[in-house]
N, C-alpha and C positions, 0 to 999 in steps of 0.2 A: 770530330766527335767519335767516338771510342765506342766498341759493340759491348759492351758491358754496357754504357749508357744508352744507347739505342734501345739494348734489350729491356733497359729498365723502364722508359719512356712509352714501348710499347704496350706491356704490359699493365704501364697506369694508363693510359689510353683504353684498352680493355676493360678495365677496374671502370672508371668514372663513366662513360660510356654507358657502361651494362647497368649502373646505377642510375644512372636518367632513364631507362627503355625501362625497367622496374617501377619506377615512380607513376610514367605514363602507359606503360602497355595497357593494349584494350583489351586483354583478356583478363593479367593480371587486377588493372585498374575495374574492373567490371564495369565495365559501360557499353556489353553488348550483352547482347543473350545468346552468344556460344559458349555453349558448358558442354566439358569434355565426356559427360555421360549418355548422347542420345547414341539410341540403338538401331547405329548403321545395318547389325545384321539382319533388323529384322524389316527394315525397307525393303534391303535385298532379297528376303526369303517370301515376302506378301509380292513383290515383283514375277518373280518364278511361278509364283502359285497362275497369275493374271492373264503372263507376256502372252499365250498363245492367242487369245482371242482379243488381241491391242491392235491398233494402227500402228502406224510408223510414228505418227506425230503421237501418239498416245505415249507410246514407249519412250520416245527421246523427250516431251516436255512436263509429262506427270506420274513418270516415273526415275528414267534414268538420271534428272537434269539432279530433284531431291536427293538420290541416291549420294552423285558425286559430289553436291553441297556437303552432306552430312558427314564424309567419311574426310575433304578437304576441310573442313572444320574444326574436326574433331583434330587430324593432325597438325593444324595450326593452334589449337589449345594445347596441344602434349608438347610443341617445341616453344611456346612462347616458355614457358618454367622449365623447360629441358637446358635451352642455351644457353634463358636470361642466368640460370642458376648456375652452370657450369661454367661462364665466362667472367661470372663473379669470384669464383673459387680461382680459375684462373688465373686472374690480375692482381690477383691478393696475394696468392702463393709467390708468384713471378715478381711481383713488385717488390714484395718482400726479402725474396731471395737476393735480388739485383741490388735493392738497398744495402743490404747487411756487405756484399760484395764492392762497391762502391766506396765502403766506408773500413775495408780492408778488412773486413770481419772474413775467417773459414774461408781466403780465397784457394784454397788446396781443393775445396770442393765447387769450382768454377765448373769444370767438366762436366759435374753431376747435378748441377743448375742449368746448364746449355742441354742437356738431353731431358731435362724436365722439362723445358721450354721447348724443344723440336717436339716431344711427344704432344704437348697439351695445346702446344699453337694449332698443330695437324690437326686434332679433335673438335679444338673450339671451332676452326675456319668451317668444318665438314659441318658444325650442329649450329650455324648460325648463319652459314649458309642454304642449309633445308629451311631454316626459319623465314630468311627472304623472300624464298622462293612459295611459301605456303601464305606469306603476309603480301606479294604482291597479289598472288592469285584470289584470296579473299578478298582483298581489297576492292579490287577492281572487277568481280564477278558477282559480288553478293550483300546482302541488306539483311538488316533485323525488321524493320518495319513495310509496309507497305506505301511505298511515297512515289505518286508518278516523276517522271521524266518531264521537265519542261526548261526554253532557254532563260537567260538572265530576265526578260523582260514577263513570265511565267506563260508562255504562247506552249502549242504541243502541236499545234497543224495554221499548213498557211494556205489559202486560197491559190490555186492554183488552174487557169478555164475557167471551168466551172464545178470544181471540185477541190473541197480539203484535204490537201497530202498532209498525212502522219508524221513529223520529223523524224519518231523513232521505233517505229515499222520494223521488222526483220525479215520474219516471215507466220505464216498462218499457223495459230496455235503458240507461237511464241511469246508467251505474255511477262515474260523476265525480261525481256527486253527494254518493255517502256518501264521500267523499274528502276527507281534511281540506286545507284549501289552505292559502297560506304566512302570511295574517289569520288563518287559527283557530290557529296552531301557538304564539301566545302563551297562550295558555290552561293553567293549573296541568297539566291533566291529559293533556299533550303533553310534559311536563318532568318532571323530579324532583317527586316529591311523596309526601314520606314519609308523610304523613295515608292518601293513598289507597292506598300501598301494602298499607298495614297493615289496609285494609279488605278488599284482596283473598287476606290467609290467611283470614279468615272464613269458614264456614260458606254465609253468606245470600248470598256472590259466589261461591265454591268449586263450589256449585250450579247455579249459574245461569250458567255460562259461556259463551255461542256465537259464533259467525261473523255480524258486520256484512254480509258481501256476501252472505249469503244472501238479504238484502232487497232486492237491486239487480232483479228481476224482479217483487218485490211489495210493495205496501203495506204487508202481514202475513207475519210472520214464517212459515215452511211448517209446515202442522200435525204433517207424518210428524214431525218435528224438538225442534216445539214442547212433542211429549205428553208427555217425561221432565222438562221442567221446569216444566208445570202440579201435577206429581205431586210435583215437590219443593217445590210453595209459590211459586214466582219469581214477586215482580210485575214484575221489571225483569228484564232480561237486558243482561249483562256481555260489556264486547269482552274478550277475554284474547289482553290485547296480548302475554305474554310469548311467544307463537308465533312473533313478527314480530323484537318488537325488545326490550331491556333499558333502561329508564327511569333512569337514571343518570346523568344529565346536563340542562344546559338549551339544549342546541345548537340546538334547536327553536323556542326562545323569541329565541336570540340573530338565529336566520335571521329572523324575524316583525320583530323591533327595530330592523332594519338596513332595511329595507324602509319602517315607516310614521316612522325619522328621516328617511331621503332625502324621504319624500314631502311630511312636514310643514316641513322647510327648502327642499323645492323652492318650496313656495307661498312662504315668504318670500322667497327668490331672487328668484321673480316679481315679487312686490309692490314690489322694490327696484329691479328691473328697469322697471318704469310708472314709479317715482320718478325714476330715470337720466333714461329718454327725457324725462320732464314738465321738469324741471328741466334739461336739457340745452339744450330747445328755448328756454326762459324764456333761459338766460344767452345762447344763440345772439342771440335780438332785442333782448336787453337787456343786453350784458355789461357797462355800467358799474353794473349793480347787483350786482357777486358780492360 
Protein backbone atom coordinates (compact mmCIF):
# COMPACT_ATOMS: atom_id res chain seq x y z
CA UNK A 1 0.00 0.00 0.00
CA UNK A 2 1.41 3.39 -1.09
CA UNK A 3 1.73 6.43 1.51
CA UNK A 4 -0.44 8.57 -0.56
CA UNK A 5 -3.02 5.84 0.19
CA UNK A 6 -2.36 5.39 3.68
CA UNK A 7 -2.43 9.06 3.99
CA UNK A 8 -5.74 9.30 2.38
CA UNK A 9 -7.25 6.42 4.39
CA UNK A 10 -6.22 8.02 7.49
CA UNK A 11 -7.54 11.12 7.01
CA UNK A 12 -11.09 9.45 6.07
CA UNK A 13 -10.84 7.66 9.25
CA UNK A 14 -10.58 11.12 10.87
CA UNK A 15 -13.47 12.43 8.84
CA UNK A 16 -16.04 9.43 9.58
CA UNK A 17 -14.94 9.05 13.15
CA UNK A 18 -15.35 12.65 14.21
CA UNK A 19 -18.79 12.39 12.33
CA UNK A 20 -20.12 9.73 14.65
CA UNK A 21 -18.52 11.58 18.10
CA UNK A 22 -20.78 14.61 16.73
CA UNK A 23 -23.88 12.76 16.33
CA UNK A 24 -23.39 11.09 19.88
CA UNK A 25 -21.30 13.41 22.08
CA UNK A 26 -22.88 14.28 25.38
CA UNK A 27 -22.14 17.56 25.36
CA UNK A 28 -22.79 18.27 21.81
CA UNK A 29 -25.99 15.77 21.87
CA UNK A 30 -27.26 17.62 25.22
CA UNK A 31 -27.95 15.02 27.31
CA UNK A 32 -26.06 16.36 30.40
CA UNK A 33 -26.38 19.58 32.12
CA UNK A 34 -22.69 20.62 31.56
CA UNK A 35 -22.89 23.95 29.86
CA UNK A 36 -19.75 25.78 29.15
CA UNK A 37 -21.07 28.96 31.04
CA UNK A 38 -21.00 28.26 34.86
CA UNK A 39 -18.85 30.57 36.88
CA UNK A 40 -15.72 28.77 38.04
CA UNK A 41 -14.41 32.20 39.11
CA UNK A 42 -16.67 32.96 41.28
CA UNK A 43 -16.53 29.44 43.41
CA UNK A 44 -13.13 30.21 43.63
CA UNK A 45 -13.36 33.84 44.74
CA UNK A 46 -16.54 32.83 47.57
CA UNK A 47 -13.79 29.97 48.58
CA UNK A 48 -10.94 32.72 49.51
CA UNK A 49 -13.47 34.93 50.95
CA UNK A 50 -14.50 31.36 53.58
CA UNK A 51 -11.10 29.15 53.56
CA UNK A 52 -9.83 30.57 56.75
CA UNK A 53 -12.28 29.56 59.06
CA UNK A 54 -12.99 25.79 57.18
CA UNK A 55 -11.85 22.49 58.31
CA UNK A 56 -9.79 20.44 56.21
CA UNK A 57 -12.83 18.17 55.30
CA UNK A 58 -14.73 21.42 54.73
CA UNK A 59 -12.17 22.77 52.40
CA UNK A 60 -11.45 19.48 50.27
CA UNK A 61 -15.29 18.11 50.02
CA UNK A 62 -17.58 21.62 49.93
CA UNK A 63 -15.42 23.61 48.38
CA UNK A 64 -12.49 22.56 46.63
CA UNK A 65 -14.02 18.99 45.23
CA UNK A 66 -17.11 21.75 43.32
CA UNK A 67 -14.38 24.09 42.45
CA UNK A 68 -12.27 21.37 40.32
CA UNK A 69 -15.77 19.67 38.92
CA UNK A 70 -16.62 23.18 37.45
CA UNK A 71 -13.42 24.28 35.88
CA UNK A 72 -12.86 20.04 34.59
CA UNK A 73 -16.26 20.65 32.96
CA UNK A 74 -16.23 23.43 31.60
CA UNK A 75 -12.93 22.39 29.78
CA UNK A 76 -14.41 19.24 28.67
CA UNK A 77 -17.36 21.36 27.11
CA UNK A 78 -14.76 23.79 25.32
CA UNK A 79 -12.81 20.56 23.78
CA UNK A 80 -15.81 18.39 22.93
CA UNK A 81 -16.57 21.35 19.65
CA UNK A 82 -12.76 22.39 19.92
CA UNK A 83 -11.64 18.84 18.47
CA UNK A 84 -15.02 17.38 17.29
CA UNK A 85 -14.86 20.57 14.95
CA UNK A 86 -11.15 20.77 14.01
CA UNK A 87 -10.91 16.97 13.09
CA UNK A 88 -13.84 17.42 10.89
CA UNK A 89 -12.06 20.20 9.00
CA UNK A 90 -9.27 18.00 9.24
CA UNK A 91 -10.37 14.87 7.40
CA UNK A 92 -12.10 16.71 4.83
CA UNK A 93 -9.32 18.83 3.78
CA UNK A 94 -6.75 15.72 4.02
CA UNK A 95 -9.20 13.36 2.44
CA UNK A 96 -9.82 15.72 -0.09
CA UNK A 97 -6.41 16.62 -0.95
CA UNK A 98 -5.36 12.69 -0.99
CA UNK A 99 -8.18 12.09 -3.33
CA UNK A 100 -7.69 14.64 -6.10
CA UNK A 101 -3.84 13.16 -5.63
CA UNK A 102 -4.74 9.64 -6.11
CA UNK A 103 -6.53 10.38 -9.11
CA UNK A 104 -3.44 12.18 -10.49
CA UNK A 105 -4.94 15.43 -10.13
CA UNK A 106 -1.95 18.66 -9.03
CA UNK A 107 0.42 15.87 -7.93
CA UNK A 108 3.39 18.68 -8.33
CA UNK A 109 1.75 19.85 -5.23
CA UNK A 110 2.25 16.38 -3.15
CA UNK A 111 4.86 18.03 -1.04
CA UNK A 112 2.48 20.74 -0.03
CA UNK A 113 -0.44 18.19 0.92
CA UNK A 114 2.20 16.01 3.01
CA UNK A 115 3.08 19.36 5.23
CA UNK A 116 -0.63 20.15 5.41
CA UNK A 117 -1.12 16.86 6.80
CA UNK A 118 2.30 16.88 9.21
CA UNK A 119 1.01 20.34 10.39
CA UNK A 120 -2.75 19.23 11.05
CA UNK A 121 -2.20 15.58 12.15
CA UNK A 122 0.29 17.38 14.99
CA UNK A 123 -2.81 19.63 16.04
CA UNK A 124 -5.59 17.31 15.79
CA UNK A 125 -3.56 14.42 17.87
CA UNK A 126 -2.57 17.32 20.64
CA UNK A 127 -6.72 18.64 20.62
CA UNK A 128 -8.18 15.27 20.77
CA UNK A 129 -6.07 14.06 22.90
CA UNK A 130 -6.82 16.98 25.74
CA UNK A 131 -10.37 15.78 24.82
CA UNK A 132 -9.64 12.10 26.09
CA UNK A 133 -8.17 13.05 28.79
CA UNK A 134 -11.01 15.70 30.03
CA UNK A 135 -13.79 12.71 28.81
CA UNK A 136 -12.23 10.20 30.87
CA UNK A 137 -11.92 12.41 33.88
CA UNK A 138 -15.55 13.47 33.71
CA UNK A 139 -16.63 10.38 33.13
CA UNK A 140 -15.40 8.57 35.73
CA UNK A 141 -15.49 11.33 38.55
CA UNK A 142 -18.87 13.05 38.13
CA UNK A 143 -22.83 12.89 37.73
CA UNK A 144 -25.61 15.39 36.79
CA UNK A 145 -28.03 13.80 39.05
CA UNK A 146 -28.00 12.69 42.43
CA UNK A 147 -28.22 8.54 42.17
CA UNK A 148 -26.64 6.52 45.09
CA UNK A 149 -24.17 3.73 44.56
CA UNK A 150 -25.51 0.36 44.91
CA UNK A 151 -24.45 -3.33 43.27
CA UNK A 152 -26.38 -5.20 40.38
CA UNK A 153 -28.67 -6.68 42.82
CA UNK A 154 -29.52 -2.77 44.24
CA UNK A 155 -27.82 -3.72 48.06
CA UNK A 156 -25.35 -0.57 49.40
CA UNK A 157 -24.31 -2.32 52.84
CA UNK A 158 -23.90 -6.03 54.02
CA UNK A 159 -24.15 -7.35 57.33
CA UNK A 160 -21.07 -7.87 58.54
CA UNK A 161 -20.81 -9.19 63.03
CA UNK A 162 -23.01 -7.30 64.06
CA UNK A 163 -22.84 -4.41 61.93
CA UNK A 164 -23.68 -2.99 58.33
CA UNK A 165 -20.39 -2.17 56.25
CA UNK A 166 -20.99 0.55 53.58
CA UNK A 167 -19.80 -0.89 50.27
CA UNK A 168 -18.93 2.57 49.15
CA UNK A 169 -17.52 4.43 52.21
CA UNK A 170 -14.26 6.57 51.41
CA UNK A 171 -13.85 8.55 54.02
CA UNK A 172 -15.88 11.09 56.68
CA UNK A 173 -17.40 13.95 54.88
CA UNK A 174 -17.03 12.26 51.59
CA UNK A 175 -20.38 12.19 50.25
CA UNK A 176 -19.30 12.01 46.24
CA UNK A 177 -18.26 8.94 46.83
CA UNK A 178 -21.56 6.97 47.30
CA UNK A 179 -22.61 8.89 44.15
CA UNK A 180 -22.98 6.98 41.10
CA UNK A 181 -20.91 8.81 38.35
CA UNK A 182 -21.70 8.96 34.52
CA UNK A 183 -19.19 4.97 34.16
CA UNK A 184 -21.44 3.46 36.69
CA UNK A 185 -24.84 4.61 35.19
CA UNK A 186 -24.34 1.83 32.40
CA UNK A 187 -25.10 -0.80 34.84
CA UNK A 188 -28.52 -2.86 34.55
CA UNK A 189 -29.45 -1.53 37.88
CA UNK A 190 -29.34 2.23 36.96
CA UNK A 191 -31.90 1.37 34.03
CA UNK A 192 -34.88 -0.54 33.35
CA UNK A 193 -34.64 -3.90 34.94
CA UNK A 194 -37.66 -5.84 35.20
CA UNK A 195 -35.58 -8.85 36.86
CA UNK A 196 -34.87 -6.52 39.81
CA UNK A 197 -37.89 -4.82 39.99
CA UNK A 198 -39.69 -7.77 40.66
CA UNK A 199 -37.14 -8.61 43.48
CA UNK A 200 -38.07 -5.52 45.20
CA UNK A 201 -42.05 -6.37 45.81
CA UNK A 202 -40.37 -9.31 47.88
CA UNK A 203 -40.51 -9.56 51.23
CA UNK A 204 -36.47 -10.23 51.83
CA UNK A 205 -36.07 -6.14 50.04
CA UNK A 206 -39.45 -4.84 51.35
CA UNK A 207 -37.62 -5.31 54.79
CA UNK A 208 -34.62 -4.28 54.45
CA UNK A 209 -35.04 -0.89 52.75
CA UNK A 210 -32.76 2.16 53.75
CA UNK A 211 -30.87 5.24 53.03
CA UNK A 212 -27.26 4.95 51.15
CA UNK A 213 -26.30 8.45 52.50
CA UNK A 214 -26.54 7.55 55.74
CA UNK A 215 -23.01 5.92 55.18
CA UNK A 216 -21.43 9.16 53.80
CA UNK A 217 -20.07 9.72 57.76
CA UNK A 218 -19.44 6.09 58.31
CA UNK A 219 -18.09 2.95 57.38
CA UNK A 220 -21.03 1.26 59.23
CA UNK A 221 -24.34 1.67 58.65
CA UNK A 222 -25.77 3.70 62.24
CA UNK A 223 -26.68 1.26 64.79
CA UNK A 224 -29.90 3.64 66.14
CA UNK A 225 -30.98 2.66 62.40
CA UNK A 226 -29.68 -0.60 61.85
CA UNK A 227 -31.57 -2.52 64.94
CA UNK A 228 -35.05 -3.00 62.95
CA UNK A 229 -33.43 -4.58 60.37
CA UNK A 230 -31.06 -7.01 62.36
CA UNK A 231 -34.59 -7.93 63.78
CA UNK A 232 -35.92 -8.62 60.42
CA UNK A 233 -33.15 -11.01 59.12
CA UNK A 234 -31.42 -8.37 56.62
CA UNK A 235 -28.15 -9.47 55.48
CA UNK A 236 -28.10 -6.84 52.83
CA UNK A 237 -29.62 -3.61 52.94
CA UNK A 238 -31.55 -2.10 49.99
CA UNK A 239 -31.34 1.51 48.24
CA UNK A 240 -35.17 2.16 47.71
CA UNK A 241 -34.68 4.14 44.89
CA UNK A 242 -38.41 4.69 44.30
CA UNK A 243 -38.03 7.73 46.69
CA UNK A 244 -35.74 9.50 44.21
CA UNK A 245 -36.65 8.33 40.97
CA UNK A 246 -38.98 5.68 38.68
CA UNK A 247 -36.71 3.18 36.66
CA UNK A 248 -38.44 3.02 33.48
CA UNK A 249 -36.22 3.81 31.12
CA UNK A 250 -32.48 3.48 30.03
CA UNK A 251 -31.67 7.19 29.85
CA UNK A 252 -29.00 6.40 32.30
CA UNK A 253 -27.32 3.92 30.32
CA UNK A 254 -27.82 6.03 27.12
CA UNK A 255 -25.93 9.13 28.91
CA UNK A 256 -22.86 6.28 30.15
CA UNK A 257 -22.85 5.10 26.05
CA UNK A 258 -22.42 8.56 24.62
CA UNK A 259 -19.55 9.16 26.79
CA UNK A 260 -17.23 5.98 26.57
CA UNK A 261 -18.30 6.05 22.19
CA UNK A 262 -16.75 9.55 22.15
CA UNK A 263 -13.90 8.27 24.24
CA UNK A 264 -13.05 5.07 22.48
CA UNK A 265 -13.28 6.86 18.86
CA UNK A 266 -11.35 9.75 20.27
CA UNK A 267 -8.33 7.32 20.65
CA UNK A 268 -8.90 6.22 17.07
CA UNK A 269 -9.14 9.87 16.00
CA UNK A 270 -5.72 10.06 17.65
CA UNK A 271 -4.13 7.14 16.29
CA UNK A 272 -5.05 8.50 12.76
CA UNK A 273 -4.14 11.71 13.72
CA UNK A 274 0.04 10.20 14.39
CA UNK A 275 -0.81 8.40 10.85
CA UNK A 276 -1.69 11.94 9.18
CA UNK A 277 1.33 13.66 10.76
CA UNK A 278 3.77 10.33 9.99
CA UNK A 279 2.73 9.97 6.63
CA UNK A 280 2.30 13.59 5.77
CA UNK A 281 5.84 14.19 6.66
CA UNK A 282 7.08 10.77 4.66
CA UNK A 283 5.14 12.37 1.24
CA UNK A 284 6.56 16.11 2.26
CA UNK A 285 10.56 14.49 1.78
CA UNK A 286 9.59 12.11 -0.59
CA UNK A 287 6.56 13.03 -2.69
CA UNK A 288 7.53 11.11 -5.71
CA UNK A 289 6.54 8.17 -3.87
CA UNK A 290 2.69 8.70 -3.22
Amino acid sequence: MGKGLIFFCCACTILLFTIINLSVGPIISGRTSIYGYENCAYYSDDYEKVKAGLTEEEKKYDYEWGIDRCKREKAFYNMEYTSFIFDVVIGFVCSLLGLLHLFEVKKELVSKTGLIGLGCGIVGFVLTFIYIIYNGIVYTNYYDTTIYKRDSDGAFAELKGDKYKCFYFDEKGNKYALRAKYSDLIGKQYNYNKDLQEKYTTQEYQNCLGSPGSCQDNEYYPDLLATGFKSNGCKYLYYDFSSEYTINEVTNKDKSDRFLTTLILGLFVSLANIGLALFGFLLFRTPDSF
